[in-house]
VMD Tcl script that draws the C-alpha trace (Angstrom):
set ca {
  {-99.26 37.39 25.75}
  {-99.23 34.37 23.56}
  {-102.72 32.31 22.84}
  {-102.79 28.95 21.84}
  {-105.66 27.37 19.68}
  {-105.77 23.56 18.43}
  {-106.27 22.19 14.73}
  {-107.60 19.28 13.61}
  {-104.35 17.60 11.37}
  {-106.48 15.97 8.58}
  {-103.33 14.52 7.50}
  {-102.16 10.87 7.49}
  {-98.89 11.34 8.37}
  {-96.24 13.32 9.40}
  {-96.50 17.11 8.72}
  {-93.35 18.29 7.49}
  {-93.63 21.84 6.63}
  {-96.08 24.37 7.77}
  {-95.97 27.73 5.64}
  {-98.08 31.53 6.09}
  {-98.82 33.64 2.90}
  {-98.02 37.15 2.51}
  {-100.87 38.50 4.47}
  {-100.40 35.96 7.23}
  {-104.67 34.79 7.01}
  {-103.76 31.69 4.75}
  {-101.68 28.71 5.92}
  {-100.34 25.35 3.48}
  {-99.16 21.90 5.06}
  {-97.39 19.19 3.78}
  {-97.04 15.79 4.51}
  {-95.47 12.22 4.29}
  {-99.11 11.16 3.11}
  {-98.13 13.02 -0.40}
  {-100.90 15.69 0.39}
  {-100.89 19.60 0.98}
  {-103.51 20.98 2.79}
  {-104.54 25.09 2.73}
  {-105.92 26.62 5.43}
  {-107.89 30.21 5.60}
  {-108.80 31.88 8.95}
  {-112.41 33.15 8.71}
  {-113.72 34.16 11.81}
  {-110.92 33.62 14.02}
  {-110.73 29.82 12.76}
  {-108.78 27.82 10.42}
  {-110.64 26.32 8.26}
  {-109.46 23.76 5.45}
  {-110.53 24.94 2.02}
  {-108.20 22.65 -0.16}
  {-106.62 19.07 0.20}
  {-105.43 17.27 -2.64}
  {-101.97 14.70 -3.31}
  {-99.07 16.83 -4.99}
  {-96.53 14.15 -5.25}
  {-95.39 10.53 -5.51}
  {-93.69 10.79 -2.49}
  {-93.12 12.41 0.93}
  {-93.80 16.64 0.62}
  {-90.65 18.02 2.50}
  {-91.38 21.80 1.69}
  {-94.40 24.13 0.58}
  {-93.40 27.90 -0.12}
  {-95.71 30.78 -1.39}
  {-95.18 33.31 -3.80}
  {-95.91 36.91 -3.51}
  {-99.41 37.36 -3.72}
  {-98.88 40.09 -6.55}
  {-98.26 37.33 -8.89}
  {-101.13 35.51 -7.76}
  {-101.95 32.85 -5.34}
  {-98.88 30.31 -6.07}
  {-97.40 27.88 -4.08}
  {-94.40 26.30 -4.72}
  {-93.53 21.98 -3.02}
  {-90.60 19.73 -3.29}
  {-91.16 15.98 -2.56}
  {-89.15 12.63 -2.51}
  {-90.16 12.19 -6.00}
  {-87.10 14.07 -7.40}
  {-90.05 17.75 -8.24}
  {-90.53 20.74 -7.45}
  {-94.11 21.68 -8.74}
  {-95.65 25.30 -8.91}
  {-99.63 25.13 -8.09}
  {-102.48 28.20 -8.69}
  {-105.53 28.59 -6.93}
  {-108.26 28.72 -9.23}
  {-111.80 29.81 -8.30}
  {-114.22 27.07 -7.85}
  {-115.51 24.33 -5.88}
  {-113.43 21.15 -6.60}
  {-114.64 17.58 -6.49}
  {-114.38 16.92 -3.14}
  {-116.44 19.80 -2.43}
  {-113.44 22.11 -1.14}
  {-113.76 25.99 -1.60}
  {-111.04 26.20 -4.19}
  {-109.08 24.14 -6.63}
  {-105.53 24.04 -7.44}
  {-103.65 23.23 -10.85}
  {-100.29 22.65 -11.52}
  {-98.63 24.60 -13.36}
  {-95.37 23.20 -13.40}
  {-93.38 20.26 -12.91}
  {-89.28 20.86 -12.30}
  {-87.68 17.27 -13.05}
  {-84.09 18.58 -13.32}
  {-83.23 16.77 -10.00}
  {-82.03 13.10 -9.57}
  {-82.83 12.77 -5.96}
  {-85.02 14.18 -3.61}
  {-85.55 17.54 -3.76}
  {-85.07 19.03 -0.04}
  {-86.37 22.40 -0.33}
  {-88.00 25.13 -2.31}
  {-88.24 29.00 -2.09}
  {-89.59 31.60 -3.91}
  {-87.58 34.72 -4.37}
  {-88.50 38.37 -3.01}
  {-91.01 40.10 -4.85}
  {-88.26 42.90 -6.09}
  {-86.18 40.40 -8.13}
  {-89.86 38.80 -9.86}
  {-91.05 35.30 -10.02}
  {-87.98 33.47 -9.38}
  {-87.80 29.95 -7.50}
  {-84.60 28.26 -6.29}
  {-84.57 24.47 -5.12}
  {-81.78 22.53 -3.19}
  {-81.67 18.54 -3.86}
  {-79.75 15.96 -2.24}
  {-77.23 15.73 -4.99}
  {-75.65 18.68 -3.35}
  {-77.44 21.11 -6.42}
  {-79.12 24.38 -6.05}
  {-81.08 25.17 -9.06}
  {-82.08 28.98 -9.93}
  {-85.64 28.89 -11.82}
  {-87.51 32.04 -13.29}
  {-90.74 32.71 -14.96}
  {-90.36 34.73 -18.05}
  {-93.82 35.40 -18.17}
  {-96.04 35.79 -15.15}
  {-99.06 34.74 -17.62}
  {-97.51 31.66 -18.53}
  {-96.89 29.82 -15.74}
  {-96.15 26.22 -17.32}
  {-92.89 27.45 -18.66}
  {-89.86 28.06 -16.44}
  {-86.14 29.25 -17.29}
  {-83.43 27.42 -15.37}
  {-80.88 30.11 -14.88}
  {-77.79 28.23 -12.78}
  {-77.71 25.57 -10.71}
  {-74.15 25.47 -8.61}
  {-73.09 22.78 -6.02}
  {-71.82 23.91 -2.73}
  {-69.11 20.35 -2.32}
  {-68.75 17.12 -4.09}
  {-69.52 15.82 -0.57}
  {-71.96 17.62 0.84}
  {-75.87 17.50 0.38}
  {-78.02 20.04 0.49}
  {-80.70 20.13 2.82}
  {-81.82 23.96 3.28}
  {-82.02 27.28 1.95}
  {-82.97 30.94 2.58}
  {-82.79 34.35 0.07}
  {-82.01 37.73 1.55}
  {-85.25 39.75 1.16}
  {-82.56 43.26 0.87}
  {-83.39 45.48 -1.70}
  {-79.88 47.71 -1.31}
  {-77.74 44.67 -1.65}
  {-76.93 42.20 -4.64}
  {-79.28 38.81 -4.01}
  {-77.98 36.66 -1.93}
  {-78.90 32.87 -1.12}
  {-77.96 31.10 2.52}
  {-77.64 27.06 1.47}
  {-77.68 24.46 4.82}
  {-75.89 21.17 3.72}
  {-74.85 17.60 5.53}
  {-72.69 14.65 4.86}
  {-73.38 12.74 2.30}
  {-70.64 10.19 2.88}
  {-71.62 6.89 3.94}
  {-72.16 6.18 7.52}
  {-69.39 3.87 7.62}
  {-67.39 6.78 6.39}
  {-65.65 9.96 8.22}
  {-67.74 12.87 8.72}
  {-67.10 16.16 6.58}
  {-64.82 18.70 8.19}
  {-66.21 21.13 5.01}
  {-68.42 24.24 5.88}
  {-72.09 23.22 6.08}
  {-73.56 26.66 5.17}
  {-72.39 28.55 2.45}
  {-73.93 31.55 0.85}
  {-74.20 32.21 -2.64}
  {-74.50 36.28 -4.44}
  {-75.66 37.26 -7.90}
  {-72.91 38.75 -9.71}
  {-74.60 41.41 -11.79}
  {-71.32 41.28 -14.33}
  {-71.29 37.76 -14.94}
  {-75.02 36.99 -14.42}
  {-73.78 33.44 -12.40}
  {-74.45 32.87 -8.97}
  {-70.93 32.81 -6.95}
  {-69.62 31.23 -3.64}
  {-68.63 34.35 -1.55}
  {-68.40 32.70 1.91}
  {-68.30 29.67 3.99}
  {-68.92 29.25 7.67}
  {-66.28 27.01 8.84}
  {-67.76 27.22 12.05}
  {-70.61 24.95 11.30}
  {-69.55 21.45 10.47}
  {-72.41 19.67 11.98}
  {-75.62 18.79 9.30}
  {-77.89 21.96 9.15}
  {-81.65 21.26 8.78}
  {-82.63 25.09 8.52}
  {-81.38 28.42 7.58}
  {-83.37 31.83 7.66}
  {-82.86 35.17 6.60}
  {-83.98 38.00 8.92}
  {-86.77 40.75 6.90}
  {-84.22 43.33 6.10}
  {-85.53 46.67 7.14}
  {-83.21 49.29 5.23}
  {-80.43 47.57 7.84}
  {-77.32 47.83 6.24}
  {-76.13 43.88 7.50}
  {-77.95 40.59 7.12}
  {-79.13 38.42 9.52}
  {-79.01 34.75 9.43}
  {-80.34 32.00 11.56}
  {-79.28 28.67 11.40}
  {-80.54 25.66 13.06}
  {-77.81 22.30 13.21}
  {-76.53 20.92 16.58}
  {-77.06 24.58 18.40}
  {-78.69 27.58 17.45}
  {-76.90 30.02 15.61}
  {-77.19 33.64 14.72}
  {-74.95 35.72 12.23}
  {-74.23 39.21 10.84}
  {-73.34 39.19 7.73}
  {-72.16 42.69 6.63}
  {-71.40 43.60 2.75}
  {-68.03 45.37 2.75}
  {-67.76 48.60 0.06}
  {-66.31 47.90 -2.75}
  {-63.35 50.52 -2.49}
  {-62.04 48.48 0.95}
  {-58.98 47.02 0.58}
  {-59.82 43.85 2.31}
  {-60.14 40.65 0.23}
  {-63.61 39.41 1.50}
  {-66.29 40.88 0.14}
  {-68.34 39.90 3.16}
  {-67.76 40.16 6.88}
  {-69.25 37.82 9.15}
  {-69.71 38.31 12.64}
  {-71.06 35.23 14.71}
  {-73.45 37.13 17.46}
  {-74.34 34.37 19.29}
  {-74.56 30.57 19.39}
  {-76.97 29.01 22.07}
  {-75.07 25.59 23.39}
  {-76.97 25.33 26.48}
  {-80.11 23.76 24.99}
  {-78.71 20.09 24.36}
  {-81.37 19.68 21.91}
  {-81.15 19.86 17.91}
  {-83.00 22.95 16.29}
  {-85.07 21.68 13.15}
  {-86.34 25.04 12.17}
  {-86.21 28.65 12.30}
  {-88.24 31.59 11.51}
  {-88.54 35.45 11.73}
  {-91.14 37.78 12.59}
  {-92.05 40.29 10.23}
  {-89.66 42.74 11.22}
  {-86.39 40.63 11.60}
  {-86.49 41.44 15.95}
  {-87.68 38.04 17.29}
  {-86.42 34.44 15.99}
  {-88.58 31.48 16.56}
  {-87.20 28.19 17.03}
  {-88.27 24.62 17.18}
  {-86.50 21.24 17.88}
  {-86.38 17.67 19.37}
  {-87.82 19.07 22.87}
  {-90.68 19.35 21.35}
  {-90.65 23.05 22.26}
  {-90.84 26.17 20.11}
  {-88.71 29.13 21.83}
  {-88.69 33.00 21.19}
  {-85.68 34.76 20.88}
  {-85.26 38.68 21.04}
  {-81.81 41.10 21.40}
  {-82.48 44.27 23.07}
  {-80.41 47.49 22.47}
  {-77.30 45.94 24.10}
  {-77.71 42.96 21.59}
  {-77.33 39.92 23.98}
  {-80.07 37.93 22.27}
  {-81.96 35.97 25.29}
  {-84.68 33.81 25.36}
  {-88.21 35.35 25.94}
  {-90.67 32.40 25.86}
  {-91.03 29.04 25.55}
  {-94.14 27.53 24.44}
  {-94.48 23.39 24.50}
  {-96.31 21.48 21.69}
  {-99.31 20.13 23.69}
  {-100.10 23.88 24.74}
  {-98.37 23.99 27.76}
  {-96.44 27.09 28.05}
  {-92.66 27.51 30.11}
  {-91.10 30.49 31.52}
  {-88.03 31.04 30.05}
  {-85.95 30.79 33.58}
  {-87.74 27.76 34.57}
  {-86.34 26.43 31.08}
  {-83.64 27.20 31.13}
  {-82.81 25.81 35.04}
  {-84.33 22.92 35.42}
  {-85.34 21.21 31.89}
  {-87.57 18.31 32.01}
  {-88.55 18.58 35.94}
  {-89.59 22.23 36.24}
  {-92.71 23.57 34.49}
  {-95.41 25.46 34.91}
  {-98.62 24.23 34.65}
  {-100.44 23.42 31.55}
  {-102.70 26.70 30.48}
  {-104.97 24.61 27.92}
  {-106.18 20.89 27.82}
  {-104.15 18.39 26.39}
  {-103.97 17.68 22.70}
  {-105.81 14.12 21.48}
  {-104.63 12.14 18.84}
  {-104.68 13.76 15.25}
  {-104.06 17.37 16.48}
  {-101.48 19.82 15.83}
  {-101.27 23.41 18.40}
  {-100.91 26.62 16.84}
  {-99.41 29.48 18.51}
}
mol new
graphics top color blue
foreach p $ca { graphics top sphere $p radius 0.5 }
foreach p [lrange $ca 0 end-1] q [lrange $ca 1 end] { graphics top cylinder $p $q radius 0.2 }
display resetview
């Protein structure tokens, strides 16, 4: 049973990013009007309790850290940053519960900065950003007190001709880290499209301390606008997501050291979902790694789940304006036959949340 409840979008523009803390009960939105917004559900409503402008420019991404290192968010923007924020306790000037500082400015891009992530909790305060110069930068914070100064560690570039445009870590504690990286063309549009592999994942080599290319996914040459690790559960494979053209899924399985293959990786594609004609713009996993949520230019967001034969099918479909779909009427008869709308219809200036 899914429930659907409206909020007011305060914002002035286009929401880009919408992001849940650890605990799920806090929520931070960005948007083209250089602004992110936090959100905290008391009493079964969200509530704003912070607005204030981060940027110069558009806020693609907002990320939050693990709340043992405090209540830290993370945004990339237009601008060329990545910032770091804190909550601190307080009323601010506009009368808002809370106030937050930055911390941290990262200026190391030359172009927009597409995304931002904060690492698991097991491998400490770490941040990596992915810019449009085709750069992922590796950032750590040597001391949790001290906030305002950060250690670049690496920063590596997937092609000379591809941008990046997404990322994802592995949250497995068993396995060396590992980074997913989405990329597109950055050629010209009067120019030939990449044939190159647009996602490409990255591992920490504990030897060398550098992070190294260990695979590419030929399979995807279309641009990639989001990637996403599953939550691994003591599993002993990875599962990726990755929203371009179709939906994809992937195992990615480490292989032992002792084999006497050359890959270090093996990477099984489980399924790729061609019959939704639609692009996928983002993807997301529950909390533990069994159902993938998707979202794209239907203007629908879709639930995915695999069940013990592992044919991953589609469970729900839920439309922006509150109207929910059956999954078989979806998946017959797009655009004619649906169901009937369960909740009013959205006015101007409102976003659904599901």
């Amino acid at each position: 049973m899914y429930t659907d409840k409206v909020i007011e979008a305060e914002h002035l523009d286009l929401i880009h990013d919408v992001a849940y803390d650890f605990h799920g009960r806090r929520m931070a939105t960005c948007s083209s009007d250089q602004t992110v917004k936090i959100w905290d559900l008391e009493d079964g409503e969200w509530k704003c309790t912070a607005s204030w402008k981060t940027h110069n420019g558009s806020v693609w991404r907002v990320a939050w850290a693990h709340p043992e290192f405090g209540q830290l968010i993370a945004t990339c923007s237009f601008d060329r940053t990545a910032a770091v924020w804190e909550e601190m306790p307080g009323e601010s000037k506009d009368g808002k519960k809370s106030h937050w500082i930055k911390r941290c400015s990262l200026v190391d891009s030359r172009t927009s900065v597409t995304d931002v992530k904060f690492a698991p909790r097991h491998l400490g305060l770490q941040l990596a950003t992915c810019s449009q110069d085709g750069y992922i930068r590796i950032y750590e914070a040597q001391d949790i007190m001290s906030l305002g100064s950060w250690t670049k560690h690496d920063d590596v570039a997937p092609s000379a001709n591809l941008s990046c445009s997404c990322l994802s870590w592995s949250s497995s504690r068993v396995h060396p880290p590992m980074i997913a990286v989405g990329c597109y063309d950055s050629n010209l549009p009067n120019q030939p499209a990449s044939k190159e592999a647009h996602v490409i994942l990255y591992e920490y080599g504990q030897g060398s301390r550098k992070w190294m290319k260990v695979e590419a996914f030929s399979t995807i040459t279309e641009t990639v606008r989001d990637v996403s690790f599953a939550p691994n559960l003591g599993r002993n494979y990875h599962t990726l997501a990755v929203a371009s053209k179709h939906l994809y899924i992937f195992s990615i399985k480490p292989i032992k050291k002792d084999s006497v293959a050359k890959a270090s990786l093996e990477v099984k594609q489980l399924v790729c979902f061609e019959e939704y004609t639609s692009k996928v713009w983002r993807v997301c996993w529950n909390v533990t790694g069994t159902i993938l949520a998707s979202s794209g230019e239907d203007g629908c967001v879709k639930l995915w789940k695999a069940n013990y034969l592992s044919p991953w099918k589609c469970i729900a479909t839920l439309k922006g304006d509150g109207m929910r779909l059956s999954s078989v009427d979806y998946m017959n008869d797009h655009g004619d036959k649906r169901s009937k709308s369960l909740y009013p219809p959205l006015s101007k200036n409102q976003v659904p949340w599901h």
